[in-house]
N, C-alpha and C positions, 0 to 999 in steps of 0.2 A: 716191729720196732727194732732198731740197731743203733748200737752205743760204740762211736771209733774213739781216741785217744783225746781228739776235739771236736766233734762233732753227733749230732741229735740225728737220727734219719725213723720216719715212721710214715706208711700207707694204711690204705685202707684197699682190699683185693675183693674183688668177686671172685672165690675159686669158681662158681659153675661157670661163667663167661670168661675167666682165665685173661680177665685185667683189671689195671690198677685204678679205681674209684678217687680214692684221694690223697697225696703224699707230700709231705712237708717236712722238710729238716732245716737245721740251724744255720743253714746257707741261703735260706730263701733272701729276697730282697728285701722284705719288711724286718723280718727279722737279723738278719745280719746288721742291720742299725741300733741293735742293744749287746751286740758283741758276745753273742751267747757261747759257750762252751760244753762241754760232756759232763757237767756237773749236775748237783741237786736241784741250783737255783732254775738252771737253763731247762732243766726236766720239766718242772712244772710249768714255768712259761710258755714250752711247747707242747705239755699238755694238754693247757686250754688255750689255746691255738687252734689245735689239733681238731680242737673238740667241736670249734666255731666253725671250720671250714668243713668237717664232714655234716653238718647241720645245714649249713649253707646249700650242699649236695644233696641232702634230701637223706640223710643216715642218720637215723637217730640209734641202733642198735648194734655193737660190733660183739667179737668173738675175740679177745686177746690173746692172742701168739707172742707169747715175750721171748721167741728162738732159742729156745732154754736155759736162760739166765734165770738164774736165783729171783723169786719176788722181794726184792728189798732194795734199799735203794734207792737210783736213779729209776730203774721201774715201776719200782711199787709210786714214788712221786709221780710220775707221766700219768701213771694207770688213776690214780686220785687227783688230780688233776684234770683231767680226761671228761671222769666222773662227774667232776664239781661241774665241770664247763657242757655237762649234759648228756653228754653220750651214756648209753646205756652198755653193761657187761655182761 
């Protein structure tokens, strides 16, 4: 998960197979229609977002890498969110 000045960006990786599974940020097309930004609100939105489309894929279980940002925040909201929307940590 990556946090830029306006925008949300977060995957889902197989490190053994060394690609990207599922990735979604605040640019996608469904979402760019509720005008999201790098804030609290946009965090959890894309949280469970997140969360539906690695479900969708067959991922019910991830590993969070928050690229060593602080847990608090906009991450810790993604991460619970995330959560709520069923993925497992």
């Amino acid at each position: 998960m990556r946090f830029t000045a306006k925008h949300i960006y977060a995957q889902a990786i197989d490190d053994d197979a060394g690609r990207t599974l599922v990735f979604l940020c605040s640019l996608d097309a469904e979402l760019r229609k509720q005008k999201l930004k790098a804030n609290i609100a946009s965090a959890k939105t894309l949280g469970v977002a997140f969360a539906s489309k690695a479900k969708a894929a067959g991922i019910a279980s991830v590993v969070f890498d928050r690229s060593g940002a602080p847990y608090h925040g906009k991450v810790k909201i993604f991460a619970d969110a995330a959560r709520e929307g069923g993925l497992q940590f």
